[in-house]
N, C-alpha and C positions, 0 to 999 in steps of 0.2 A: 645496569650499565651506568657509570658514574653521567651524573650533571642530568638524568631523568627524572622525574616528578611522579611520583604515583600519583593517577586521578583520583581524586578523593570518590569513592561508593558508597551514594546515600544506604543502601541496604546493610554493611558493613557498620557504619557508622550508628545506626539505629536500631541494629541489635546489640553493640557493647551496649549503649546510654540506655535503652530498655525504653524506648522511645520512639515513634512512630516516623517513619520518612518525610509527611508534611512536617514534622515538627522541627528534624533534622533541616532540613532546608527553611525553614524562615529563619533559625539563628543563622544559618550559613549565609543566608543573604540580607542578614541587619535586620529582619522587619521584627516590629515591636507585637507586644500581646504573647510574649515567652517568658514565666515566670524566671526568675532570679536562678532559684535552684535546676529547673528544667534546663535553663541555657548551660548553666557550669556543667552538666553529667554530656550535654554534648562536647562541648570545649572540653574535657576530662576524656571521651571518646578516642576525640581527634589525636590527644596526646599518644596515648596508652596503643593509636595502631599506627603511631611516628607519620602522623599527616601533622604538615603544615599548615598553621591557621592563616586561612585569607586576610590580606591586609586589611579589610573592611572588619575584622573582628577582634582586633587590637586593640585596647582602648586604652584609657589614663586608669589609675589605680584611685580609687577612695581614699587611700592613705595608709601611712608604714603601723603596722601593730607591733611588737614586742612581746617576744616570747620566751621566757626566761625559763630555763631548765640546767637542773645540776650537772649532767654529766648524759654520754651518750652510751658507756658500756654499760649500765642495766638496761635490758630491750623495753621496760615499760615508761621508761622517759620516752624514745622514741616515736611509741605506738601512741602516746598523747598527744606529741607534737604533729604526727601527722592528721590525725583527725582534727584537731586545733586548726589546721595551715589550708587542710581543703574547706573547712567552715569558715574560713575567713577569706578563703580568695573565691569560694562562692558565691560572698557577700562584695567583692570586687575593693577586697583589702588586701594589702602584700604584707608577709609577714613577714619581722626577720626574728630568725632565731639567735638566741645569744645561751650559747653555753659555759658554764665554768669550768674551770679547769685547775687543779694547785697549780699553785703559781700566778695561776694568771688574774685577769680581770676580776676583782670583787661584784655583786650584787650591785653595790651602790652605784660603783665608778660603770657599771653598765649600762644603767637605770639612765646615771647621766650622759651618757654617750646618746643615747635612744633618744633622750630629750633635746639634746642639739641637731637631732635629726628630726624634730619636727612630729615625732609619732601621736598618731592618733590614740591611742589608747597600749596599755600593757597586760600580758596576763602570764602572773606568775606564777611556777609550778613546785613544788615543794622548796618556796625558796625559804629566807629567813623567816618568815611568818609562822613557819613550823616549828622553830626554836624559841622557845619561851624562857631562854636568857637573851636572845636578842632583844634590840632597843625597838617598839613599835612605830618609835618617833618619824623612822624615815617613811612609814607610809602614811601617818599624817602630816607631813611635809609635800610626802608627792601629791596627796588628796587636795591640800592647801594652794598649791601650784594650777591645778584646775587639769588635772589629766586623769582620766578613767583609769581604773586598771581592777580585774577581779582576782581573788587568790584561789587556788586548789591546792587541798591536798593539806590543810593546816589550819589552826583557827586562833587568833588575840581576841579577845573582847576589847582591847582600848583602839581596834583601829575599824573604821567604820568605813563597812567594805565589801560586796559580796563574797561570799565563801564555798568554794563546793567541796566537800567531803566524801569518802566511803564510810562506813558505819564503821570503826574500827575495832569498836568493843564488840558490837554482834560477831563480828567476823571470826576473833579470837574465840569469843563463847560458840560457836558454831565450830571451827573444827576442833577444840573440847570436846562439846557432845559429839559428833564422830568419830572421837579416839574409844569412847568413852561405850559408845554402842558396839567398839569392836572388842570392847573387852582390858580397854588397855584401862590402867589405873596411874600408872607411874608418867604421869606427862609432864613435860620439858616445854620452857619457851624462849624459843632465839629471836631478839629482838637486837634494834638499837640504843642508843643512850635516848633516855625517859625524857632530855630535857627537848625530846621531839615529841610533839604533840601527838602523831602517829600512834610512835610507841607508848606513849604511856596512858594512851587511851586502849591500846592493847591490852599492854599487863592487865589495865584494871577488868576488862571483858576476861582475861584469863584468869584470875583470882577468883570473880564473881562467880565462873562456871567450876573454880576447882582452888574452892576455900583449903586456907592451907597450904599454898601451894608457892609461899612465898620463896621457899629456896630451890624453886626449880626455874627460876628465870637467869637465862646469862644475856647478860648487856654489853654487847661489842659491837659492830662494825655492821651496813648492811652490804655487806659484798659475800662472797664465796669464801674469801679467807676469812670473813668475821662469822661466817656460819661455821666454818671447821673444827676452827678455837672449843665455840661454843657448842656443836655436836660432841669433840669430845670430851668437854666438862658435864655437858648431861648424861652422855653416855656411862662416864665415870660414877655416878651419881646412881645408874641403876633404870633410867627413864628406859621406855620401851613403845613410848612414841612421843614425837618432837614437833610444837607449832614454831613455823618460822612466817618473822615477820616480812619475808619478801623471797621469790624464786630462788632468789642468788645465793642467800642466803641458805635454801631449803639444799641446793645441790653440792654445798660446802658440807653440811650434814651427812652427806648421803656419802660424799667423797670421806668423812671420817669414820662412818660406818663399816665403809668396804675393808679400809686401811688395817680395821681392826677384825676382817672375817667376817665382819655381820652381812646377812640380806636383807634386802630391800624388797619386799615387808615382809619375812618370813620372821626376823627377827628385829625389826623396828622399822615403824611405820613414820612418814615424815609428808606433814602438809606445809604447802609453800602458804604464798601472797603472791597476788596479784593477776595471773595466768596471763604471763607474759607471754608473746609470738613464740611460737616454736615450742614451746615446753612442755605440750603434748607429745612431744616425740623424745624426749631425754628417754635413759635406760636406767629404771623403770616410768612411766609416762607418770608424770607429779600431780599426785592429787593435790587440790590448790586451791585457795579461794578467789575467786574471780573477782577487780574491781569492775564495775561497769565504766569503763572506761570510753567509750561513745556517746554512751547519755552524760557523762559528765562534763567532755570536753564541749558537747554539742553545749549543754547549758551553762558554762562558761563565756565562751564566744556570744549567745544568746544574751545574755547577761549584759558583757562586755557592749555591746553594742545598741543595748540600750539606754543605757547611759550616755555612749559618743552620741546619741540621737536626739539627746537630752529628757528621754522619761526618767522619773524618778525609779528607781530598782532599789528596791526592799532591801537594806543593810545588814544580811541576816546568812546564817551558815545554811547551804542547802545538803542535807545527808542525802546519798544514795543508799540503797541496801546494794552488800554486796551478795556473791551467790556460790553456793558448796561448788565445785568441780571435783566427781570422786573419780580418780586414773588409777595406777598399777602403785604407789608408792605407801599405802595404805591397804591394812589386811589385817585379820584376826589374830590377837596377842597370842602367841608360843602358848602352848598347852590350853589356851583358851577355850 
């Protein structure tokens, strides 16, 4: 019935949060001796079963962060920014997102918008830092200016800065040998342009696992259409399984495979990047390499906030390993 109030249900509320009913009621009722992170999975509770937060649990924000991401149609930008945005409003920071978009806002002209908002800190996610024809200068400019901010997903040596990483090269050399235990010899790599630190930390993991292998890389685009191009110039080529440097990529493959009668993996086998949401469930489920994408974000934000805290944080690229996922789009090479 409109203009009713559900009573909020300590028992309710203390089984989402995975947290005890006295626990649930001291954050409800402001009393202190509730860690940081204990109080946000109540408040996260409350949200997630559409109760309203009592006005006594409202409070002022720490300060705006800065979250810069390419674009929202690959699902693994998204799946960082949220983990990124609960790590930070856990910490009693609001984040705001700033996305690009052709046409619109530059990297910079956003950086500077954030700055006339006052933002506490930034954390960038595959932005310029991953292109090694860009100018490093603007983030020793921002560093200069006296404002925090960590990078993922990228790495300069001239800008001094924490860095979080996936192991790129392992990643690549890792579904190699996968192809490579299934029998397959003729493998293909669908990346992006080299002058991304990603990719060309890729190739080089895919060369090292499969010397000789230098004309089996095509350099396009990282989206579905840049994988298609590129499944069907490997395809052409004779490959008879294909690493793709990202999901989008891997399902552009698989869309050029079909086009031309092939199965999926009866007749070529294809591993993404990344194991972005959902793509356990594509037809056939994509085998994929996983970034750790929660420990990365987590030590990003970690990071990032010790620095606004003023401790010194190590200026130094931090590598994750990433991790096989083998699904249905991967299988034993034809007559193998």
């Amino acid at each position: 019935m409109a203009g009713v109030t559900t009573p909020l249900r300590l028992t309710d509320i203390a089984a989402q949060a995975q947290v005890s009913e006295a626990t649930v009621s001291r954050v409800l009722n402001g009393k202190t001796g509730v860690a940081a992170g204990t109080r946000h999975k109540v408040l996260a509770a409350l949200d997630v079963l559409g109760y309203e937060r009592p006005v006594r649990l409202k409070r002022r924000s720490n300060g705006l962060v800065g979250l810069l991401i390419p674009e929202l149609t690959n699902p693994i930008f998204p799946a960082f920014a949220q983990v990124i945005e609960q790590a930070l409003a856990g910490h009693g920071y609001t984040p705001v997102l700033c996305t690009q978009t052709p046409g619109g806002a530059t990297e910079d002209e956003l950086v500077e918008q954030l700055e006339e908002r006052g933002v506490t800190g930034i954390v960038f996610l595959s932005g310029l830092h991953a292109d090694a024809s860009a100018d490093p200068v603007r983030y020793q400019r921002l560093a200069a200016r006296g404002v925090p901010f960590v990078l993922i997903n990228g790495f300069n040596e001239s800008v001094n800065a924490p860095f979080i990483s996936p192991d790129d090269r392992a990643a690549a050399e890792m579904a190699v040998r996968h192809l490579e235990e299934l029998g397959h010899r003729r493998i293909g790599l669908a990346i992006g342009p080299t002058r991304y630190v990603p990719s060309a930390r890729k190739e080089q993991g895919f060369l090292a696992a499969l010397p000789g292998g230098e004309g089996l890389v095509e350099r396009t685009l990282f989206t579905v259409e840049g994988g298609h191009a590129a499944g069907g110039a490997l395809l052409d080529r004779g490959c008879t399984g294909v690493v793709c440097a990202s999901d989008m990529m891997a399902l552009g493959v698989i869309r050029a495979a079909r086009e031309r009668g092939l199965r999926v993996p009866e007749d070529i086998s294809v591993v993404g990047f990344d194991d972005s949401p959902l793509i356990a469930f594509t037809d056939p489920p994509l085998t994929t390499i996983r970034q750790p994408v929660r420990a990365m974000a987590t030590a990003a934000v970690g990071a990032l906030l010790e620095a606004v805290a003023g401790t010194p944080v190590q200026r130094t690229e931090y590598v994750f390993q990433p991790e096989l996922v083998v699904r249905g789009s991967t299988g034993r090479v034809a007559g193998g």
